[in-house]
C-alpha positions as CSV (number, residue, x, y, z in Angstrom):
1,X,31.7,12.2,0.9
2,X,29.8,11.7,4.9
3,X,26.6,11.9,4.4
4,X,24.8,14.6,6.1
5,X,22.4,14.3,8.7
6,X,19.0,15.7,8.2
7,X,18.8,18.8,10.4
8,X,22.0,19.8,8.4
9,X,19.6,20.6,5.4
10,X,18.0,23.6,4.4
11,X,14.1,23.3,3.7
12,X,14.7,24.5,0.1
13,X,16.0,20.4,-0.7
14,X,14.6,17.9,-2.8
15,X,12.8,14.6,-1.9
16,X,15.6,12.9,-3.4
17,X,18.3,14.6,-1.5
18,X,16.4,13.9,1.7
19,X,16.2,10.3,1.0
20,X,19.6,10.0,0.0
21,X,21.0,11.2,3.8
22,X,18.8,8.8,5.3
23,X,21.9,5.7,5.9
24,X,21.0,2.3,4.4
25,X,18.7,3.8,2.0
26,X,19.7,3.9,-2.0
27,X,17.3,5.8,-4.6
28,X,16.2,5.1,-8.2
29,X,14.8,6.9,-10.6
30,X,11.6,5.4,-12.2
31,X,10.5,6.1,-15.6
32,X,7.2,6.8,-16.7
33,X,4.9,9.9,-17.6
34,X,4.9,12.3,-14.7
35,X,1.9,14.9,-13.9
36,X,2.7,18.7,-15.8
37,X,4.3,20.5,-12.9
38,X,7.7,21.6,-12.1
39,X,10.3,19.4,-10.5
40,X,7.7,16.3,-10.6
41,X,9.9,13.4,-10.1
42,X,9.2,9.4,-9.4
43,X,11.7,7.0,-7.9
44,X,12.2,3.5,-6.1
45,X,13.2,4.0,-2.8
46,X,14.9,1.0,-1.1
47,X,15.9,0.2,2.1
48,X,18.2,-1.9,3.1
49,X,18.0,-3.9,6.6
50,X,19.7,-5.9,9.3
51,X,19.4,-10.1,9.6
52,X,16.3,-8.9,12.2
53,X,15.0,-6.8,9.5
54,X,15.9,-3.2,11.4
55,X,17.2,0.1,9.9
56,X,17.1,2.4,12.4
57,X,18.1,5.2,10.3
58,X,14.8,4.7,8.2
59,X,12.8,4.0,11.3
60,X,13.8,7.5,13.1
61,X,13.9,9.8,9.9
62,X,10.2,8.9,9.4
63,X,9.5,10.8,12.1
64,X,11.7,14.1,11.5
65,X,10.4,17.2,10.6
66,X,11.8,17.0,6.5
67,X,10.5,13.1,5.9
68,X,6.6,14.2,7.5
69,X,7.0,16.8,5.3
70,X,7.7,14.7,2.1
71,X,5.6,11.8,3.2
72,X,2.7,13.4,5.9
73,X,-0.1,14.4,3.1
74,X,-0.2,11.3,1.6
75,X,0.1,9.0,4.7
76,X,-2.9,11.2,6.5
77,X,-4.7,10.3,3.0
78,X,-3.6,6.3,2.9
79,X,-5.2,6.1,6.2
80,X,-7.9,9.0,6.6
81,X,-11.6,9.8,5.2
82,X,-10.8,8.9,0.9
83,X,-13.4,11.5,-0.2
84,X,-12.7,14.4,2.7
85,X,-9.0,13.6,3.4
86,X,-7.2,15.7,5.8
87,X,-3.9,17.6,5.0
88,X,-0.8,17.7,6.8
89,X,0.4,20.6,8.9
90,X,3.4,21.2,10.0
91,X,2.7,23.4,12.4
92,X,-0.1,22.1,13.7
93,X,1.0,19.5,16.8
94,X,-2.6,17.3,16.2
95,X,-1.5,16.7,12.7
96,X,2.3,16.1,13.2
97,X,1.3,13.7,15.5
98,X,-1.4,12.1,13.7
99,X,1.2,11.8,10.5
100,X,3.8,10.3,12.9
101,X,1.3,7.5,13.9
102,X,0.4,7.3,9.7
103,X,4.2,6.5,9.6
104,X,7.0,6.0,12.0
105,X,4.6,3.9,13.7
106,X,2.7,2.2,10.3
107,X,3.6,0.6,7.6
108,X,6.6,2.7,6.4
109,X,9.1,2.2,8.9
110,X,8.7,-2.1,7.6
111,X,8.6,-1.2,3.9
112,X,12.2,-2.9,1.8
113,X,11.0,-0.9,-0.8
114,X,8.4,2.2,-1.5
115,X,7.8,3.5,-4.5
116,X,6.8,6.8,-4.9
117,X,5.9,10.1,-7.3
118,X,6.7,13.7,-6.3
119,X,5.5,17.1,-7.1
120,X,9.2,18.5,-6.4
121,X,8.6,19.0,-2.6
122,X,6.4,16.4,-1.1
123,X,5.2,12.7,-2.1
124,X,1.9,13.0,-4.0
125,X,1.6,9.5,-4.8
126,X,3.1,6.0,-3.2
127,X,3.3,2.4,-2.8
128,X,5.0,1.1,-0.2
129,X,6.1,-2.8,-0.1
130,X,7.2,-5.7,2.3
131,X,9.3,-8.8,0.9
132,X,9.8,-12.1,1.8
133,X,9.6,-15.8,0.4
134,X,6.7,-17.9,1.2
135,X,6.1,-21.3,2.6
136,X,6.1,-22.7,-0.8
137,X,9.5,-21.0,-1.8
138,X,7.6,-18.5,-4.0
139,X,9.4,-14.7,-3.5
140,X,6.8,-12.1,-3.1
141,X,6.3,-8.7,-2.3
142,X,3.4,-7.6,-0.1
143,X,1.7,-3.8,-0.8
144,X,1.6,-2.8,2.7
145,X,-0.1,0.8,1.9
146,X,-0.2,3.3,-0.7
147,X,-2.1,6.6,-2.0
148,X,-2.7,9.5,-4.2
149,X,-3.6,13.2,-2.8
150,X,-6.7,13.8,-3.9
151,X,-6.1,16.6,-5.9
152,X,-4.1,14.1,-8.4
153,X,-5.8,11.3,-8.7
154,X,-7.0,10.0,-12.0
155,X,-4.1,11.2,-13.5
156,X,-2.8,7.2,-13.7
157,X,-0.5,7.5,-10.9
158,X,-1.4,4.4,-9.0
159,X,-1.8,2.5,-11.9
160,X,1.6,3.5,-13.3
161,X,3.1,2.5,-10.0
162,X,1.7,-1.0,-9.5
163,X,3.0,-1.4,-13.1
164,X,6.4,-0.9,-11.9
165,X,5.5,-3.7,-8.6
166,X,5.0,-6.3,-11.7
167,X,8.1,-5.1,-12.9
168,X,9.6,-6.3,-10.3
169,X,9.3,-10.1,-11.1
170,X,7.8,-11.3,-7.8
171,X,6.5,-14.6,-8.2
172,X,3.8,-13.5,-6.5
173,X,2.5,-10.2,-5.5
174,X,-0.4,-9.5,-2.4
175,X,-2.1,-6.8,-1.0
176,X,-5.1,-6.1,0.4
177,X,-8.0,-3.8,0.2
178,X,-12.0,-2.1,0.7
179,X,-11.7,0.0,-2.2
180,X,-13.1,-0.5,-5.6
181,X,-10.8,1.6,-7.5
182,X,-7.9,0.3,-5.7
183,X,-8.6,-3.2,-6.7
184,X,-9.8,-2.6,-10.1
185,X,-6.5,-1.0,-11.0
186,X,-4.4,-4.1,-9.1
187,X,-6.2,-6.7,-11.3
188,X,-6.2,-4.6,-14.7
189,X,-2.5,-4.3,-13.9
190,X,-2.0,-8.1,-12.8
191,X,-3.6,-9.2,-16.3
192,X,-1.4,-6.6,-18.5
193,X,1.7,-7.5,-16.9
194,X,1.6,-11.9,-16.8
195,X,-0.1,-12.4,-13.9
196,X,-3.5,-13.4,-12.9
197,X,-5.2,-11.8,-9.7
198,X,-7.1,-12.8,-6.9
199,X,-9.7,-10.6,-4.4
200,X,-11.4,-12.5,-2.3
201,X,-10.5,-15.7,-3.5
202,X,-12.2,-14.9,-6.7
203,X,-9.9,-14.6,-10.1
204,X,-10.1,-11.9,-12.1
205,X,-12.6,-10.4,-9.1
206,X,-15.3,-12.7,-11.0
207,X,-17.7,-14.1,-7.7
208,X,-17.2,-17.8,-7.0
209,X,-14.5,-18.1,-9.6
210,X,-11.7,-19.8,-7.9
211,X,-9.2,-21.0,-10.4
212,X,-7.8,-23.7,-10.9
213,X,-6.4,-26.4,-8.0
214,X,-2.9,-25.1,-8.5
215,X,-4.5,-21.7,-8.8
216,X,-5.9,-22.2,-5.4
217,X,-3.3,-23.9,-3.9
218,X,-0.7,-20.8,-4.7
219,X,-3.4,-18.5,-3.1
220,X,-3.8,-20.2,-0.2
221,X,-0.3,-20.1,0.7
222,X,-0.5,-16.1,0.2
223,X,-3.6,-15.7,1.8
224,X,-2.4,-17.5,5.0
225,X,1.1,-15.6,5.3
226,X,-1.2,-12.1,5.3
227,X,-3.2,-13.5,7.5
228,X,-0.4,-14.7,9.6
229,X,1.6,-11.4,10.0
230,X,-1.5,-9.1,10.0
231,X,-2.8,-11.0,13.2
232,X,1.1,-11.3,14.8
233,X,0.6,-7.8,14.4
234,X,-2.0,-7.4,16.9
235,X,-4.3,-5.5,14.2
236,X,-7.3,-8.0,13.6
237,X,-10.2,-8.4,15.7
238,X,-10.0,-11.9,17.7
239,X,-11.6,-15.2,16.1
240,X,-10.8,-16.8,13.0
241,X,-10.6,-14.4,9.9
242,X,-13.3,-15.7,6.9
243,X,-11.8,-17.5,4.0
244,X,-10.0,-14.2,1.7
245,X,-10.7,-11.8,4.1
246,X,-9.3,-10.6,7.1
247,X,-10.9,-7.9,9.5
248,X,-9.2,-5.0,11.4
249,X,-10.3,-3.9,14.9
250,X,-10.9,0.0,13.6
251,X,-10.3,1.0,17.8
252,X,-6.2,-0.1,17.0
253,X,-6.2,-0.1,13.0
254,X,-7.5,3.5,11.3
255,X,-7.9,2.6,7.9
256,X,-11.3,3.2,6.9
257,X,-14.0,1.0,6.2
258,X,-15.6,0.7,2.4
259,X,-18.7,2.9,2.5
260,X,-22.1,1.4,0.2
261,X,-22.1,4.3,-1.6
262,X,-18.8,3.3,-3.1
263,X,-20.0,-0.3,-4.3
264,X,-23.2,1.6,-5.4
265,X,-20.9,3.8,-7.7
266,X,-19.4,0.9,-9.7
267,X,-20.3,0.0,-12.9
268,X,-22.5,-3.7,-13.5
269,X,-19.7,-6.2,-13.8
270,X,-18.5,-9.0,-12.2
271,X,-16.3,-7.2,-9.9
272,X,-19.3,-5.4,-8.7
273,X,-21.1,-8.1,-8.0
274,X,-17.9,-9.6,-5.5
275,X,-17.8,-6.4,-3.7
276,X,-21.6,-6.7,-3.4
277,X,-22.7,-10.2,-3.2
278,X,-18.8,-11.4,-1.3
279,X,-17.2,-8.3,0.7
280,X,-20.3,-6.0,1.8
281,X,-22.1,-9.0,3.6
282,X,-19.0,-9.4,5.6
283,X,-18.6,-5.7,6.2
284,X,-22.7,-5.5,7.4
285,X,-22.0,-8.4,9.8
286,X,-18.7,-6.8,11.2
287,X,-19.7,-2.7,11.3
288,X,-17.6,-1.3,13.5
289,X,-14.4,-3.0,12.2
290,X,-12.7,-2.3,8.6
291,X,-13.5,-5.7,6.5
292,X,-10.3,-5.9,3.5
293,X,-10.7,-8.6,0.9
294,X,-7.0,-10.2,0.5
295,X,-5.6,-9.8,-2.8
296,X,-3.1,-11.9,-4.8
297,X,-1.8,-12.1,-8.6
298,X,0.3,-14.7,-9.1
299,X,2.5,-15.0,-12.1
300,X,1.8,-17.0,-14.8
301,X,3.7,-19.9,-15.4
């Protein structure tokens, strides 16, 4: 049977069948405790592109009515204030445009692969990944952006869906990230799942401990490809980017910068001490940008 276009479907459709008429795009169900509410659902979305890495489908339904819909909370929330988010409204021609910028024009419209959890009509929770092979020969696949609405977080959600990255069976997987909870829950997943993580440079988030040679050498290579594609992209300030770091220029990159009282809010550990004594220095010295440590778990061999 054709599949139908989107403006062919009646508001009252689920996230699924709105993925599914998007051409080049197939959907899997993922399985693992959902939140208690009606027609909660989590899947893999994957989409497939071109030799130049294009799906045009993909690119223009990200910016139709029923995909900012689905997607425009939780993209105004990846990007936006974490503790005061804004919400998306539809009707509202500020917001549909701001969720537009969060997502035909963002990270979305590159993903190969998002995965994502649903209260039954739009995304409450997502992950959205880039994949490639590096220099090395290593495959990997890069978290490009994800959140959780506010109003479910701590319900596992994120951690359940980095779960299913390792799952994957990337040789390596990288990200990249200001937020404490964010990187606590990569490396705590990394660990259960055979792999060992990096922030920073530093494994297991411990300051100044930087693995072994071949530990480093693996890091390096995933550290410089981030660093590669995020400046080819026109979002870092200019200069050199510090070893494990790199540094958006907030005036063409949105994403918040990690506020002290978020570091002062973890509990003593070693991971605090590499947001204090490693990432906030370089945040201080760079205020009006968004300092991100790089991140990178590498499976175990």
């Amino acid at each position: 049977m054709a599949r139908k276009s989107l403006s062919e479907y009646e508001k009252n459709l689920s996230p699924r069948d709105i993925l599914m008429s998007i051409k080049g795009v197939e959907v899997k169900d993922l399985d693992f405790k959902l939140p208690e509410m009606e027609g909660a659902s989590s899947f893999e979305i994957i989409i497939s592109r071109d030799e130049d890495g294009e799906n045009k489908e993909w690119d223009e339904a990200l910016a139709k009515k029923e995909m900012l819909d689905l997607f425009g909370d939780v993209a105004l929330q990846a990007y936006g204030d974490h503790e005061n988010p804004p919400t998306y409204d539809g009707k509202n021609s500020r917001s549909v445009k701001k969720a537009i910028e969060y997502t035909a024009d963002a990270e979305l419209a590159f993903a190969h692969k998002v995965l994502a959890v649903t209260d039954g009509r739009k995304v409450i929770s997502f992950l959205a990944l880039e994949e490639g092979r590096l220099e090395n020969g290593e495959n990997f696949g890069n978290i490009s952006i994800g959140a959780t609405v506010k109003e479910h977080r701590r319900q596992g959600l994120g951690t359940s869906l980095m779960t299913e990255v390792f799952r994957s069976n990337y040789d390596v997987v990288t990200g990249l990230s200001q937020s404490p909870k964010e990187v606590k829950i990569s490396l705590e997943s990394a660990q259960a799942n055979g792999y060992t993580g990096f922030f920073c440079g530093d494994r297991n988030g411990v300051f100044y401990d930087t693995g072994s040679e071949e530990e480093q050498a693996r890091v390096k290579v995933a550290y410089d490809q981030m660093t590669k594609d995020l400046v080819e992209g026109e979002s870092t300030i200019d200069g050199e980017m510090p070893e494990g770091f790199v540094i958006l220029d907030h005036g063409i990159d949105p994403i918040a910068p990690i506020a002290r009282r978020e570091i002062d809010q973890m509990p003593q550990g070693n991971l605090k001490d590499t947001f204090e004594k490693h990432l906030w220095p370089v945040q201080v010295k760079h205020k009006r940008d968004t300092v991100l440590g790089l991140f990178a778990a590498l499976k175990n061999k």
